[in-house]
MARTORVO-494742 format. One record per residue: residue number from 1; residue in one letter; x, y, z of N, C-alpha, C, O in turn. Coordinates in nm, 2 decimals, always signed. Example, Ala and Ser with C-alpha at 12.3 -4.5 7.8 and 13.67 -1.06 7.14 Angstrom:
BEGIN
[kegu 1,A,[+1.32,-0.57,+0.78],[+1.23,-0.45,+0.78],[+1.32,-0.33,+0.78],[+1.42,-0.33,+0.85]]
[kegu 2,S,[+1.28,-0.22,+0.71],[+1.37,-0.11,+0.71],[+1.29,+0.00,+0.79],[+1.34,+0.11,+0.80]]
***
This chain:
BEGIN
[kegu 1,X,[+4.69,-1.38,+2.66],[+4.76,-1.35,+2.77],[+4.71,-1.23,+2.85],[+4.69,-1.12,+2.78]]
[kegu 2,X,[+4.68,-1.24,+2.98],[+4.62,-1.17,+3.07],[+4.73,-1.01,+3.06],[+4.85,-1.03,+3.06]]
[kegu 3,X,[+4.70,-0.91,+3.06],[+4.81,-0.79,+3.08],[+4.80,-0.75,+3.24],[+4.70,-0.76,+3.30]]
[kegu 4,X,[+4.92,-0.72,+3.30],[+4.86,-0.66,+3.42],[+4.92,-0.53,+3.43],[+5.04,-0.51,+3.39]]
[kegu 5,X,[+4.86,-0.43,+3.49],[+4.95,-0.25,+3.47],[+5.00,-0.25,+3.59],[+4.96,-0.36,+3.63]]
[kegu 6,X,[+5.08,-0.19,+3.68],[+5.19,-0.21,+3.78],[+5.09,-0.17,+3.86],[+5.05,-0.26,+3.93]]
[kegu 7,X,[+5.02,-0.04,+3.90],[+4.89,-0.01,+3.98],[+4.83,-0.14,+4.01],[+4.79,-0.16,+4.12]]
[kegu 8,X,[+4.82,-0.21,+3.94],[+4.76,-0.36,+4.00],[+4.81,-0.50,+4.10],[+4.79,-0.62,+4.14]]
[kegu 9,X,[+4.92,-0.37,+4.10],[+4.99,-0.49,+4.15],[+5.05,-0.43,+4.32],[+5.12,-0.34,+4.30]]
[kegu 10,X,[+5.03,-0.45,+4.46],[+5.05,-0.38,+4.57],[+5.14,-0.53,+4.67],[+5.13,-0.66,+4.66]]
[kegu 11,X,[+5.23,-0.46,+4.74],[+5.33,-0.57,+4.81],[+5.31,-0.50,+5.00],[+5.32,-0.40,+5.07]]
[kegu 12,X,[+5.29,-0.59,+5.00],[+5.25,-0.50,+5.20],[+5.29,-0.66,+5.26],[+5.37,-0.74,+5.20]]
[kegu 13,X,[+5.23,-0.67,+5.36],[+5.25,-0.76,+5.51],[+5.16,-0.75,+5.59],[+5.11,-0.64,+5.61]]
[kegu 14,X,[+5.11,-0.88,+5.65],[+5.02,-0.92,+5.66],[+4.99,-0.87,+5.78],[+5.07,-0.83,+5.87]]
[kegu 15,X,[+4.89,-0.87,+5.78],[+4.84,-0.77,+5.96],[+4.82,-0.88,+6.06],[+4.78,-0.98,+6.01]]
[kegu 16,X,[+4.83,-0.89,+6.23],[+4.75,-0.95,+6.29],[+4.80,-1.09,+6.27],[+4.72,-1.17,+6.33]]
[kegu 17,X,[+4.93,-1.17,+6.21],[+4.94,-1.30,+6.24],[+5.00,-1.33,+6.35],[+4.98,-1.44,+6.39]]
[kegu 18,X,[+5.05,-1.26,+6.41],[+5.08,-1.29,+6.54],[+4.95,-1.30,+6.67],[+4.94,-1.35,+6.78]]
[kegu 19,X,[+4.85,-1.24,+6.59],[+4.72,-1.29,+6.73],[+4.70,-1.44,+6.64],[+4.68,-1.53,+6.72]]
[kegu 20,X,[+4.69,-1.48,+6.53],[+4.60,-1.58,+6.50],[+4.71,-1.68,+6.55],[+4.67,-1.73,+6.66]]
[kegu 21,X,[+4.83,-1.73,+6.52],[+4.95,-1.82,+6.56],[+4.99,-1.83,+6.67],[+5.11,-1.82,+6.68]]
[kegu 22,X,[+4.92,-1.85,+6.79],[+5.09,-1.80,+6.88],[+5.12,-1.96,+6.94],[+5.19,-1.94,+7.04]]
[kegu 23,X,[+5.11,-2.08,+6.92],[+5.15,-2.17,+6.95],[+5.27,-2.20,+6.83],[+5.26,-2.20,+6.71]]
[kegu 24,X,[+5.40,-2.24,+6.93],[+5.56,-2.27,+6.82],[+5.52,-2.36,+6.75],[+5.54,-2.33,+6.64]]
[kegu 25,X,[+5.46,-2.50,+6.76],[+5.45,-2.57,+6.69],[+5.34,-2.55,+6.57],[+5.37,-2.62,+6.47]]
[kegu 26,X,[+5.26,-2.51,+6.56],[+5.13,-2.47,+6.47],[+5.16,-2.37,+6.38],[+5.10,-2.35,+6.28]]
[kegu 27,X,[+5.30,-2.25,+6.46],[+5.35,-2.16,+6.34],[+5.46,-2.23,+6.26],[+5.49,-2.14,+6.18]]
[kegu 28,X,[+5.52,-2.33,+6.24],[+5.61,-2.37,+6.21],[+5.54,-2.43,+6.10],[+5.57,-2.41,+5.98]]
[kegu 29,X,[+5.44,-2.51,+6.16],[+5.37,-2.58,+6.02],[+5.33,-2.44,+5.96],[+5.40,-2.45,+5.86]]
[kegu 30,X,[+5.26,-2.34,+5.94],[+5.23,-2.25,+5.88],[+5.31,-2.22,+5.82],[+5.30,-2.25,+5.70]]
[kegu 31,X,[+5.43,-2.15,+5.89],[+5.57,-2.13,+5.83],[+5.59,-2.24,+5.68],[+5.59,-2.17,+5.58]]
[kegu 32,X,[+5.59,-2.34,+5.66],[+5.64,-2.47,+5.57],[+5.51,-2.45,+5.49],[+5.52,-2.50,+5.38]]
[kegu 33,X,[+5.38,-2.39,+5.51],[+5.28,-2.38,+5.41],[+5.23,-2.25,+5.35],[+5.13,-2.22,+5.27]]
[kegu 34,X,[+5.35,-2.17,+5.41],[+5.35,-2.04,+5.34],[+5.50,-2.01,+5.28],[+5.57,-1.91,+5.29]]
[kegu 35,X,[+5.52,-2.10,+5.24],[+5.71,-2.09,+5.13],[+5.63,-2.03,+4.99],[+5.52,-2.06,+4.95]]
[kegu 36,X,[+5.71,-1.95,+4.94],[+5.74,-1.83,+4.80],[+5.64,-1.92,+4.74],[+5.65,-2.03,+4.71]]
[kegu 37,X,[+5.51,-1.82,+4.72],[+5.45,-1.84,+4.64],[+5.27,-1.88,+4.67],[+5.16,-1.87,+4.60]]
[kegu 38,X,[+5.29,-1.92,+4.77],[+5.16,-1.97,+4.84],[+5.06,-1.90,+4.80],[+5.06,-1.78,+4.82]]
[kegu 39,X,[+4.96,-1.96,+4.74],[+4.80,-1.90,+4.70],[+4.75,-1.85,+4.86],[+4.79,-1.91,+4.96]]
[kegu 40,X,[+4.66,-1.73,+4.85],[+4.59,-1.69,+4.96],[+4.46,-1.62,+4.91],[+4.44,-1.57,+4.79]]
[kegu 41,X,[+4.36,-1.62,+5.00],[+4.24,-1.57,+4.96],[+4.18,-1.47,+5.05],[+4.17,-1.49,+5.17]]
[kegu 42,X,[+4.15,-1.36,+4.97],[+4.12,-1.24,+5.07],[+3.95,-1.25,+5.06],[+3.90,-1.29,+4.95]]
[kegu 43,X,[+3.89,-1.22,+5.15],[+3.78,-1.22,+5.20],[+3.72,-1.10,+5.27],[+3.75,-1.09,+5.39]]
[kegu 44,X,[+3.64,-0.99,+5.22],[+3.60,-0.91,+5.23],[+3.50,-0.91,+5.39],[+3.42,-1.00,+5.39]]
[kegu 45,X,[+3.51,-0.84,+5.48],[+3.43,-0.81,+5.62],[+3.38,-0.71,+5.60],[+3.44,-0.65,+5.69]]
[kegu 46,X,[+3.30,-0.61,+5.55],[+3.24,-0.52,+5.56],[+3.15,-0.46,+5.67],[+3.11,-0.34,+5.67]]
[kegu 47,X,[+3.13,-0.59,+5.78],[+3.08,-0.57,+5.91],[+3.14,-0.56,+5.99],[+3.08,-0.53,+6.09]]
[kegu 48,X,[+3.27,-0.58,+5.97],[+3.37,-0.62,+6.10],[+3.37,-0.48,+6.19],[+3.39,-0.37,+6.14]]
[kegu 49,X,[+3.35,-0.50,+6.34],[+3.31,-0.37,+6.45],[+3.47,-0.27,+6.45],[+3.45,-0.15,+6.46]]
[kegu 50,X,[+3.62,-0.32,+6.43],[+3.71,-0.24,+6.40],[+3.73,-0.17,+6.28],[+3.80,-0.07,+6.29]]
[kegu 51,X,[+3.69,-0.20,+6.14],[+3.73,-0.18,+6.04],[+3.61,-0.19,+5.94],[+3.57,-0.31,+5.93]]
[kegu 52,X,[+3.54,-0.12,+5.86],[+3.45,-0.17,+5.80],[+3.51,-0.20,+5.63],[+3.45,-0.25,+5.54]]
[kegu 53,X,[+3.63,-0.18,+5.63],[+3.70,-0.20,+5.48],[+3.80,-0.34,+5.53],[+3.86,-0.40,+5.44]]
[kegu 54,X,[+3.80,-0.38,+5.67],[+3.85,-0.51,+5.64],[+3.87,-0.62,+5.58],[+3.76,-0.66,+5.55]]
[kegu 55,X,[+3.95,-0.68,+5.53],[+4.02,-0.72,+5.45],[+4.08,-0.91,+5.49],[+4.19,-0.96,+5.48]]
[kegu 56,X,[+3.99,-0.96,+5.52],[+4.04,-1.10,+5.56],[+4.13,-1.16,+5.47],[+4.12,-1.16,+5.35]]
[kegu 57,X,[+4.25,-1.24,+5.56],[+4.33,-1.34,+5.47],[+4.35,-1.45,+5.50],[+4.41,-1.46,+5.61]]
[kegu 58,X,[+4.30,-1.55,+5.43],[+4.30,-1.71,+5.43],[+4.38,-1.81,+5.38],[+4.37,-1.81,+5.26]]
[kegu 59,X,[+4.47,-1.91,+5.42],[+4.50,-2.02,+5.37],[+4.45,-2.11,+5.37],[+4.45,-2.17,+5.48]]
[kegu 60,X,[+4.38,-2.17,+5.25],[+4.31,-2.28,+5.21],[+4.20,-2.21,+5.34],[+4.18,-2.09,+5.34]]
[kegu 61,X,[+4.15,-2.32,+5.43],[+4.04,-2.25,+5.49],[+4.06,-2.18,+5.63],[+3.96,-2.15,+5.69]]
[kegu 62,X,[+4.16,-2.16,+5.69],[+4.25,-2.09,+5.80],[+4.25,-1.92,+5.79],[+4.30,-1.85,+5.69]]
[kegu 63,X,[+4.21,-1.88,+5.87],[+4.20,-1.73,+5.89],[+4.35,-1.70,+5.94],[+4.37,-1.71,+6.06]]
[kegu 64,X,[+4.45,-1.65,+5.84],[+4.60,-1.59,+5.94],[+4.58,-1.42,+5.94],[+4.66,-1.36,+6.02]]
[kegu 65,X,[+4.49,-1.35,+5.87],[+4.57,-1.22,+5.94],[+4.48,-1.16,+5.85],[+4.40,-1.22,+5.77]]
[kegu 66,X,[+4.51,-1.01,+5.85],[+4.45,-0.91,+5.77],[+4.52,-0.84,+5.66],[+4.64,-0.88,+5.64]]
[kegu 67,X,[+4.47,-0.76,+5.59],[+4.52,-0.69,+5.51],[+4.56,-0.57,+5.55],[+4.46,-0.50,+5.55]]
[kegu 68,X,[+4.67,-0.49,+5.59],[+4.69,-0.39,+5.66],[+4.56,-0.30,+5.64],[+4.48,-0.33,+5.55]]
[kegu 69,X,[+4.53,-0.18,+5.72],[+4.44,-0.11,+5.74],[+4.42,+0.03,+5.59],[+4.34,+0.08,+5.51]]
[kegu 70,X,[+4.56,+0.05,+5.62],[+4.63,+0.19,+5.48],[+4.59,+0.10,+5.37],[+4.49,+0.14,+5.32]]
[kegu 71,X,[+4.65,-0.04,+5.32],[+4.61,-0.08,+5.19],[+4.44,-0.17,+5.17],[+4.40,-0.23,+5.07]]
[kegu 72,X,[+4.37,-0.16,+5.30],[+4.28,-0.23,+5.30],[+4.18,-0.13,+5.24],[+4.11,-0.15,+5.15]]
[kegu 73,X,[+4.18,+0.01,+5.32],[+4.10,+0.14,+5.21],[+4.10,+0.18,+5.12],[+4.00,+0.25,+5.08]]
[kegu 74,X,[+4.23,+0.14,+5.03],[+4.24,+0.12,+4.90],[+4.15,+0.06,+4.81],[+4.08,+0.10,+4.72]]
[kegu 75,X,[+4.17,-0.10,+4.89],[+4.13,-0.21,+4.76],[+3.97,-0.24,+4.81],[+3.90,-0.27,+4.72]]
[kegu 76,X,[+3.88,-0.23,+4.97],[+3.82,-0.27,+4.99],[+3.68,-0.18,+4.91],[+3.57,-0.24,+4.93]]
[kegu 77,X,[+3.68,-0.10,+4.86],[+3.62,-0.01,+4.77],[+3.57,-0.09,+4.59],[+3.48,-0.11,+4.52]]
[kegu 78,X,[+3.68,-0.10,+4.58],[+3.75,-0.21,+4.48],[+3.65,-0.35,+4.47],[+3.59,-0.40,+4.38]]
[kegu 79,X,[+3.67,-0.38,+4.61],[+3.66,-0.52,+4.60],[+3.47,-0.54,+4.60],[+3.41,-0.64,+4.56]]
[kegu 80,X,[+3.39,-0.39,+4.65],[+3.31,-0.39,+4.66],[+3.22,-0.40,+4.53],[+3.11,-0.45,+4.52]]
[kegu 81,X,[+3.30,-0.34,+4.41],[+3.26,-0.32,+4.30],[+3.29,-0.42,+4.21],[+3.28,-0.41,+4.09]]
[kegu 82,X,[+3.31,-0.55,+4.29],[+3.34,-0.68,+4.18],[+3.50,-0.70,+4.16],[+3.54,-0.81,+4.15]]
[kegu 83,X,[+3.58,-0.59,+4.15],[+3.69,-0.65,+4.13],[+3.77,-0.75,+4.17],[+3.71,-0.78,+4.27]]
[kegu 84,X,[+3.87,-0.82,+4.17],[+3.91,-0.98,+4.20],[+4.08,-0.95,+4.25],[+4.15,-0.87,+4.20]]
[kegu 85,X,[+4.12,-1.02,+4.35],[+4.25,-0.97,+4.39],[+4.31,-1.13,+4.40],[+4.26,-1.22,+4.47]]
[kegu 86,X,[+4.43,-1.16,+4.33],[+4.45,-1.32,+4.39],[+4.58,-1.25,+4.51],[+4.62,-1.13,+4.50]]
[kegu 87,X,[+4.64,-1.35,+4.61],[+4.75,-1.31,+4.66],[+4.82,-1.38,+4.68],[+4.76,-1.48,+4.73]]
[kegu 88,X,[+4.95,-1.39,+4.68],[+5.08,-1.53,+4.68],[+5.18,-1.45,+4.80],[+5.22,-1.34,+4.81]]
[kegu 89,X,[+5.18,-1.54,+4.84],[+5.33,-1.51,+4.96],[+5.45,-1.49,+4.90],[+5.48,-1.53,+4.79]]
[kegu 90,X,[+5.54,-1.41,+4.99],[+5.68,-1.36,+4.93],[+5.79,-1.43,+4.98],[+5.88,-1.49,+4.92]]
[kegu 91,X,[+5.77,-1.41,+5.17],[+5.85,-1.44,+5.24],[+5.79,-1.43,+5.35],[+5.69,-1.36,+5.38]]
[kegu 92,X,[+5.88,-1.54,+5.45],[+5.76,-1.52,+5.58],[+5.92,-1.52,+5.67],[+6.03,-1.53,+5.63]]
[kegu 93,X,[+5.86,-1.49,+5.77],[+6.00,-1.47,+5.89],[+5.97,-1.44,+6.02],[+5.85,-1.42,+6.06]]
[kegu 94,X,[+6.08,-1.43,+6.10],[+6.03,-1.39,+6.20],[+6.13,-1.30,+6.27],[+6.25,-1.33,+6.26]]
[kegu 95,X,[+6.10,-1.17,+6.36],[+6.15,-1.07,+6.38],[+6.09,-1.04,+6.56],[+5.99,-1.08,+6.62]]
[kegu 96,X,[+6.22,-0.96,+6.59],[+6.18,-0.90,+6.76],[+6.12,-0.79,+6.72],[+6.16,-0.72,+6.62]]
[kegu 97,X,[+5.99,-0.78,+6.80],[+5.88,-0.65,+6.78],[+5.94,-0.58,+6.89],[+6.06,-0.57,+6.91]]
[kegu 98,X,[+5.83,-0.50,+6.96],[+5.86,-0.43,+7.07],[+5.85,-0.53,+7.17],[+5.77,-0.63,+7.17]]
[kegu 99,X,[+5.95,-0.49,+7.31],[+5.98,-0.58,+7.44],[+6.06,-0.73,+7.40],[+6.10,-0.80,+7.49]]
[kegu 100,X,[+6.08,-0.75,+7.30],[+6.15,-0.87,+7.22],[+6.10,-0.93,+7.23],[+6.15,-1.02,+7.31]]
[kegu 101,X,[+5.98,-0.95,+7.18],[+5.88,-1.02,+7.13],[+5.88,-1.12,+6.98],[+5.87,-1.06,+6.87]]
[kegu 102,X,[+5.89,-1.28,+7.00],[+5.95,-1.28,+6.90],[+5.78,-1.24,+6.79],[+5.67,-1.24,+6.85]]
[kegu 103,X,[+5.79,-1.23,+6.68],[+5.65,-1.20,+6.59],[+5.72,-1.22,+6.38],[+5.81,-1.17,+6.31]]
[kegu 104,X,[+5.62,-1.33,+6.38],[+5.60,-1.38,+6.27],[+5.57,-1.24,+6.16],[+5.49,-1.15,+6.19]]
[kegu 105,X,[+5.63,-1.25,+6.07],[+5.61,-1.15,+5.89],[+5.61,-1.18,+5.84],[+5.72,-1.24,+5.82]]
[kegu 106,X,[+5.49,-1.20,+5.72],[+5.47,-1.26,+5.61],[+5.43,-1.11,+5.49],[+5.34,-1.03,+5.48]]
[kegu 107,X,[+5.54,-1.11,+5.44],[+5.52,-1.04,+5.30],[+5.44,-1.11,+5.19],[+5.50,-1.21,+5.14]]
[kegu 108,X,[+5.31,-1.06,+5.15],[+5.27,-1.12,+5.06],[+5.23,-0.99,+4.91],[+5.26,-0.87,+4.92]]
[kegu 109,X,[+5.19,-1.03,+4.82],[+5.22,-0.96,+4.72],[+5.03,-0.98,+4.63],[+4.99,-1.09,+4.60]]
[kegu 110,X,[+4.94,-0.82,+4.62],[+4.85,-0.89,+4.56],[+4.81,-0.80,+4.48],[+4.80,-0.68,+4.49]]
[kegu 111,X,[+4.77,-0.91,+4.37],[+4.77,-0.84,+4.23],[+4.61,-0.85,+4.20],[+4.55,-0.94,+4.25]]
[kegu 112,X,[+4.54,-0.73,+4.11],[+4.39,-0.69,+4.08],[+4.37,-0.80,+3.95],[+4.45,-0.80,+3.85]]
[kegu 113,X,[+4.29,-0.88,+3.96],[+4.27,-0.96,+3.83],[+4.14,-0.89,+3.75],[+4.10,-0.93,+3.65]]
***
């Protein structure tokens, strides 16, 4: 049985789904394919022109969003050195931003394998 120490384990929200989604019908289906628990695959950008610790996040083969920027300088160090991050969804929702905007939140939860 795999051990995991609580340091390995980080809970944030997903950056940026609101630029990748903005059609109601195409988040909805997203919405229904990201229910508690959903496998996700983070993908390392080390080139990317905003961020060079960016942090890509994937469903199955769909690019939804990033890894916030604060926890992406963390792990993208990490990730450089081999280490392995799986990540599962918590909850997704949706919330008025600024100007009442409506914008999609997906809490996802990811743990260092």
């Amino acid at each position: 049985m795999m051990e995991i120490d609580v340091s390995d384990l980080i809970l944030t929200e997903l950056a940026g789904l609101e630029h990748r989604v903005k059609d109601p019908l195409e988040r909805r289906r997203l919405e229904l394919q990201l229910m508690f628990g959903a496998r996700l695959t983070l993908k390392r950008q080390p080139k990317n022109k905003f961020d060079k610790n960016a942090c890509a996040v994937y469903l199955k083969r769909k690019h939804i969003g990033y890894i916030p920027r604060e926890i992406a300088k963390l792990i993208a160090p990490k990730m450089d050195r081999g280490h392995k991050y799986k990540a599962f969804t918590l909850d997704f929702g949706i919330y008025f931003g600024g100007f009442e905007r409506e914008r999609p939140k997906l809490r996802i939860l990811l743990v260092r394998i």
